[in-house]
N, C-alpha and C positions, 0 to 999 in steps of 0.2 A: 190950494197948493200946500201941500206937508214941508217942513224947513230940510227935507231931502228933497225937495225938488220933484217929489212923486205928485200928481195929478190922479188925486183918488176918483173925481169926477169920472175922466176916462177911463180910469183903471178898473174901475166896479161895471163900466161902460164895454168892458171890451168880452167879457165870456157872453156877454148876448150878441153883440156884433159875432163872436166866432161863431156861435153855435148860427145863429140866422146864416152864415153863411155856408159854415154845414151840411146843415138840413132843409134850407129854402131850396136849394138850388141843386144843380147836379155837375155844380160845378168847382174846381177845386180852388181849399180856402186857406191851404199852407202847403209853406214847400221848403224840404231843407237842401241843401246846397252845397255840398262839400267844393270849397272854393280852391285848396290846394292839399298835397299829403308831401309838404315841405314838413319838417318840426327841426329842430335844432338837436334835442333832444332822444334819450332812446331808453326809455322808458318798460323793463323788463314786461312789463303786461301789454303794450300794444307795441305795433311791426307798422303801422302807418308810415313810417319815414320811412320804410324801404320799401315800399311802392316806388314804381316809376310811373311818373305820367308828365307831362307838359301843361300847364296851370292856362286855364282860356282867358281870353281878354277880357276887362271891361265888356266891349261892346259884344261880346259871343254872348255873355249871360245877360246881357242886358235885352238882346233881340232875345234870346229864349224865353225870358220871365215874361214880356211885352205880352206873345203870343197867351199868357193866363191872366188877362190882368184882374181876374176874379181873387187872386190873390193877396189874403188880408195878414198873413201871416208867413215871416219870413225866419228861417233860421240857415247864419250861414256856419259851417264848422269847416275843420281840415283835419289835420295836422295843425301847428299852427298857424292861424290864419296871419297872422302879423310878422309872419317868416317872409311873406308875400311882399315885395317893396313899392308894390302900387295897390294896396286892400283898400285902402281909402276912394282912391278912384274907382275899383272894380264895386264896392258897396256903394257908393255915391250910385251909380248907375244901376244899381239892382232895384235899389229904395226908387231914383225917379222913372222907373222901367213901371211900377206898380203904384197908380194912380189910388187903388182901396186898400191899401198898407196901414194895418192898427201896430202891428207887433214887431219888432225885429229883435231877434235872440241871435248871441254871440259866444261862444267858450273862447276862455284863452287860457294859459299855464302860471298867465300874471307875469313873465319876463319882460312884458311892453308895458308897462300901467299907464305911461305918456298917452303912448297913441290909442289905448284903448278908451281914455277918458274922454280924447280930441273925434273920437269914432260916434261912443257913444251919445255926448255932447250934439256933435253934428245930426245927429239922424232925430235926436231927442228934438234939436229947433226947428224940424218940419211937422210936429207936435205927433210923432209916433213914437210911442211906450218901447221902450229897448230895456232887454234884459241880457244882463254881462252873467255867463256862469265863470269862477276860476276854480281852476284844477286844482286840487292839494292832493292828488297822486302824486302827480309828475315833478318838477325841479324843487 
């Protein structure tokens, strides 16, 4: 373990986990997830916050990801995703939706760092590699 908390073990362990599951199978091995097009924000290069849609449950995406659980690799984005007042619960249940979860990827704008850290932290102590992107377009 790196004094970042990075687990190089797994980490040099996970491009041959993705590609086996790639290429073994004919079955899919990531999925991205646009979880809301809530943002705060209005950001001259992207219109995602003026989308209209209704943001699904926890349990809507949790029974959809179940049905692949071939899935080792997870990315969820939005708008921002931490605009969401239940994201914690809605990722809780996507992560234990998918039993062979190596990866889970996340963008945020950086206006949450709290709950991004309390996110990543959490999915990190089921020992799945999470990768935070933050924006320096936006705010």
């Amino acid at each position: 373990m790196s004094p970042f908390g990075i687990d190089f073990g797994k980490l040099t362990a996970l491009p041959l986990r993705t590609l086996r599951s790639a290429y073994a199978s004919d079955k899919p091995f990531k999925a991205t997830v646009a979880l809301t097009y809530r943002c705060p924000y209005r950001c001259y290069y992207c219109g995602v916050w003026s989308r209209e849609a209704e943001d699904l449950s926890a349990e809507a995406y949790a029974d959809a990801l179940a049905s692949v659980p071939s899935i080792t690799w997870l990315d969820v984005t939005g708008g921002e995703i931490f605009a969401r007042p239940d994201i914690h619960e809605v990722c809780h249940a996507m992560v234990e939706a998918l039993p062979r979860l190596s990866l889970f990827h996340f963008p945020t704008s950086g206006s949450h760092p709290e709950s991004a850290a309390v996110l990543a932290e959490a999915v990190a102590r089921k020992g799945i590699q999470v990768v935070v992107t933050v924006s320096i377009e936006g705010p």
